[in-house]
C-alpha positions in Angstrom: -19.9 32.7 7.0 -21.0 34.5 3.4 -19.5 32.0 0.5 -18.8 34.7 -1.2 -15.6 34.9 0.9 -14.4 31.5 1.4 -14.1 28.9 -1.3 -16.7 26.8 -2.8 -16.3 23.1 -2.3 -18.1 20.0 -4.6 -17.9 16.5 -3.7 -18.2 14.0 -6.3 -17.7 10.1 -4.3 -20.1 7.6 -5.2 -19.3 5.9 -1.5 -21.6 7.5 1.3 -19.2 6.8 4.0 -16.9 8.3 2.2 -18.5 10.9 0.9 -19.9 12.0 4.4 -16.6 11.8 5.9 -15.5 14.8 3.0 -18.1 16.7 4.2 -17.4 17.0 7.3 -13.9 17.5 7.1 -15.0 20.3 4.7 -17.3 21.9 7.5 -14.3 21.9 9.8 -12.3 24.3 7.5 -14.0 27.8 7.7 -12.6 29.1 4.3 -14.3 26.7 2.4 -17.8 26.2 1.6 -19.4 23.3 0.6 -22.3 24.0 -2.3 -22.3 20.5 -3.4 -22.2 16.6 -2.9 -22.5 14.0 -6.1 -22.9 10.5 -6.3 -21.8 10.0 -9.7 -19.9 11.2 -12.8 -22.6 12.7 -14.7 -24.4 14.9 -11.7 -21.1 15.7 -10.8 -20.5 17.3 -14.4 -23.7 19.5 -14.6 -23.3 20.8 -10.7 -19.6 21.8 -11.3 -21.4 23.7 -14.4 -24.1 24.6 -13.0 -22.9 25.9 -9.4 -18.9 26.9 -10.8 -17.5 25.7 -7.5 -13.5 26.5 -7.1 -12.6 23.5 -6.1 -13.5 19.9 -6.8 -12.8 16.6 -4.8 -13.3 14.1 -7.3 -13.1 10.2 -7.0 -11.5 8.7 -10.4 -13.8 6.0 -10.3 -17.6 6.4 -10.3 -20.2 5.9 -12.2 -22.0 7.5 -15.2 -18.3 9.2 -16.2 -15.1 8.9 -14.3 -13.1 11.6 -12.9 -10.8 11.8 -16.0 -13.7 11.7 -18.3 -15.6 14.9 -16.2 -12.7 17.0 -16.6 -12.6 16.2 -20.2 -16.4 17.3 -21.0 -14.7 20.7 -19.0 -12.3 21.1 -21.2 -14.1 23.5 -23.2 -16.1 25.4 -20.9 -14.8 28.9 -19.2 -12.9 29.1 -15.7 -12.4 25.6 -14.1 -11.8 24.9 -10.8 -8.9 23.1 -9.4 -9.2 19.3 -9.2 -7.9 17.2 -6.1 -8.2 13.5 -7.2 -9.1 10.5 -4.8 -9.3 6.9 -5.6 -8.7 3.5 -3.7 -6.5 2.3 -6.7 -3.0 3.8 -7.9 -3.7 2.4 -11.5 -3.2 5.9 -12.6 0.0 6.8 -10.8 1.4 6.9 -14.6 -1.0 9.5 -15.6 -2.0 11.8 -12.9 1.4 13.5 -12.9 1.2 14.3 -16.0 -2.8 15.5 -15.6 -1.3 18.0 -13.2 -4.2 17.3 -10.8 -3.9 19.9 -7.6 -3.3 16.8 -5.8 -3.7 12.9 -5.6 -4.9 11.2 -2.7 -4.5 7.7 -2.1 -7.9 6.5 0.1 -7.6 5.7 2.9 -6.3 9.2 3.9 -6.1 11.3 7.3 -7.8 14.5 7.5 -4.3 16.1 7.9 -3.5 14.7 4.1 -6.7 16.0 2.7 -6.0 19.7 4.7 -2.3 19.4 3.4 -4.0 19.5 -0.4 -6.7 21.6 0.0 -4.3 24.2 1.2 -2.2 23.7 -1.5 -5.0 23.9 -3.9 -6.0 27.4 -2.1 -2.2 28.4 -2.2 -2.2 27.8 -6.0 -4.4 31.1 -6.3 -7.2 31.1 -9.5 -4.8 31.7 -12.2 -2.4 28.8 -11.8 -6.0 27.0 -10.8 -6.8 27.8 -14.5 -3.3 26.7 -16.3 -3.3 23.4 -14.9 -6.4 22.8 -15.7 -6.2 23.8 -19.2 -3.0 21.4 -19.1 -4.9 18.7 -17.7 -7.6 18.8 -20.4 -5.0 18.4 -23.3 -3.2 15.4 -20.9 -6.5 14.0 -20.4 -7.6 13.9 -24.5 -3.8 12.7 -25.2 -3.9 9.7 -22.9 -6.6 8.3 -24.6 -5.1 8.3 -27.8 -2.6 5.7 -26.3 0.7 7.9 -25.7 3.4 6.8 -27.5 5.9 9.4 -25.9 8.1 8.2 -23.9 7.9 8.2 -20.2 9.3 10.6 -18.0 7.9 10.0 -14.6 5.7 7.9 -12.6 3.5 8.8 -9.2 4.3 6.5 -6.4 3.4 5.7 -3.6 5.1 5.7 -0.2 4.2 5.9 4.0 0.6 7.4 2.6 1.7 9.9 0.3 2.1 10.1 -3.9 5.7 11.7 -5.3 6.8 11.5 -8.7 9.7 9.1 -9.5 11.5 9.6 -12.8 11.8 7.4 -14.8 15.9 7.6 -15.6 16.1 7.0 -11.6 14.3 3.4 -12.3 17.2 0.9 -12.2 14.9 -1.9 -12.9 10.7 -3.1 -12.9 9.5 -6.6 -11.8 6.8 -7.7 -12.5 4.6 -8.8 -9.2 1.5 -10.9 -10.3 -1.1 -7.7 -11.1 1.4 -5.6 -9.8 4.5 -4.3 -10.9 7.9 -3.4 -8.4 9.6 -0.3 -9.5 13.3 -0.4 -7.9 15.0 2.9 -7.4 18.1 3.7 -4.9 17.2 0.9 -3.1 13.5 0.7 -2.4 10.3 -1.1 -4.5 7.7 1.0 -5.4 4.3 -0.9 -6.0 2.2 -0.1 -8.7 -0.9 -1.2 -9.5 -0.7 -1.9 -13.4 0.9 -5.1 -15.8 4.6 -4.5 -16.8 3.6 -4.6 -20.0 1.6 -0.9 -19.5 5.2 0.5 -19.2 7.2 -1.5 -22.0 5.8 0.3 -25.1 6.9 4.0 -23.2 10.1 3.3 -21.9 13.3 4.7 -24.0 13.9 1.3 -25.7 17.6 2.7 -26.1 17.7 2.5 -22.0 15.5 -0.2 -21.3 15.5 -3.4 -22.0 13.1 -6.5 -21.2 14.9 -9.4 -19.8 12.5 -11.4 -19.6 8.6 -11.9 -19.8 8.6 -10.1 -15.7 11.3 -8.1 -16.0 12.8 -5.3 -17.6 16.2 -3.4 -16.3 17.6 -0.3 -16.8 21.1 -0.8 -18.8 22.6 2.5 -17.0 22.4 0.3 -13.8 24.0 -2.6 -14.8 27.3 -3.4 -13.7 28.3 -6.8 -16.1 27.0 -9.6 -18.2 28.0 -13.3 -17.6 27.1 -16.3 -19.2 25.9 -19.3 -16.9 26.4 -22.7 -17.5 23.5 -22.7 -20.0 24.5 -19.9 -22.1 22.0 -17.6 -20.6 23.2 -14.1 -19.7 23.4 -13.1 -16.2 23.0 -9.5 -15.6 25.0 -8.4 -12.6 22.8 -4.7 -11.5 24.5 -2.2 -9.2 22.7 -3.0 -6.1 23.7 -6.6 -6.4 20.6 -8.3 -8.0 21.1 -10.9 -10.6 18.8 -11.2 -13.3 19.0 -14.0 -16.3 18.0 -12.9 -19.4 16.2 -15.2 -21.8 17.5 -17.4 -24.3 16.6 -14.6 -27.2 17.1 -11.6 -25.3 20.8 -13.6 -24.0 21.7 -14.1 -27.9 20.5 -10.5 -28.9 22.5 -8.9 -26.3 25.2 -11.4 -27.6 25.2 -10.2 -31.3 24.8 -6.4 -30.2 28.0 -6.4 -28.2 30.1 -7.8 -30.9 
């Protein structure tokens, strides 16, 4: 089939496997066309520029540049094409929503996923292609200035798939060795990054740390108690019972007086 009427398709995965297995899920869907295949962040950046593909499957990390750091050198060149992520690691489930990525895929991932976003991508159409790009470029240069805004919503991950959970739906976040436990209506949400990446951009008028693994969400707390050591036990909605530290307990304390 002519590429000049289906879509034109670069790869940039540094795995071979992996990289292979893209291709040939690629060569299965005859409205795309595959022009490229990179093993690394900086061939990845002159090909895209070089060969304008429409769309780009990029792994976030690889070497030479990293996915975030390719779409930044893009940032001021003309038409960009639209940018499905995939990574083995969900350390950036706080940012990619907000780099407004076509879509996010979490490896491993079934050919039906990877279909499911390519269409999507195609759906999109070359103008909206264009806007989230241009958004994503501002997103990427403001993240590494160390956002200070507060949060608003974090990706997820459930049953294979990434959704965006906001934040003011977050009743409370435990910290789970490298990992920290988002709890919302019930369910934990894994995610891989420190509690202490989400403390400085939570509403500190909402949130409030507990303790060094734990910080709850005050519109989901039902009561405050003290135990027998003068230590605040915080009763949440679902039932959980969390003691607060000795300075947080006398803090809490003097602010309700």
């Amino acid at each position: 089939m002519n590429d000049m009427t289906t879509t034109r398709v670069l790869i940039a995965e540094d795995e071979p496997l992996a990289a292979e297995a893209l291709a040939d899920w690629v060569a299965q869907m005859p409205q795309l066309t595959l022009v490229a295949t990179c093993a690394d962040g900086v061939s990845a950046l002159a090909q895209i520029r070089a060969l304008r593909p429409q769309l780009v499957l990029m792994d976030i990390h690889m070497p030479g540049l990293s996915g975030l750091q390719v779409m930044k050198a893009l940032a001021g060149d003309g038409p960009r094409p639209a940018v499905i992520f995939t990574t083995a690691y969900d350390e950036h489930a706080l940012a990619a929503f907000e780099l407004h990525a076509v879509d996010y895929l979490l490896k491993p991932f079934a050919r039906e996923r990877l279909v499911e976003a390519i269409e999507h991508a195609l759906a999109s159409g070359a103008a909206q292609a264009q806007e989230v790009q241009e958004a994503t470029a501002q997103a990427v240069s403001a993240l590494e200035q160390a956002p200070t805004e507060p949060l608003t919503r974090v990706l997820v991950r459930d049953q294979g798939k990434i959704f965006p959970l906001h934040v003011d739906q977050i009743e409370y976040l435990r910290s789970d060795t490298k990992y920290t436990a988002l709890v919302s209506r019930g369910r934990s949400f894994l995610v891989r990054l420190p509690i202490a990446s989400f403390e400085p951009r939570l509403d500190p008028a909402r949130f409030i740390r507990l303790h060094r693994g734990c910080i709850v969400n005050l519109d989901f707390v039902d009561a405050m108690a003290p135990d027998e050591n003068s230590q605040l036990v915080v009763q949440m909605r679902d039932g959980s019972r969390i003691t607060a530290n000795r300075d947080v307990s006398r803090r809490l304390r003097e602010q309700s007086l």
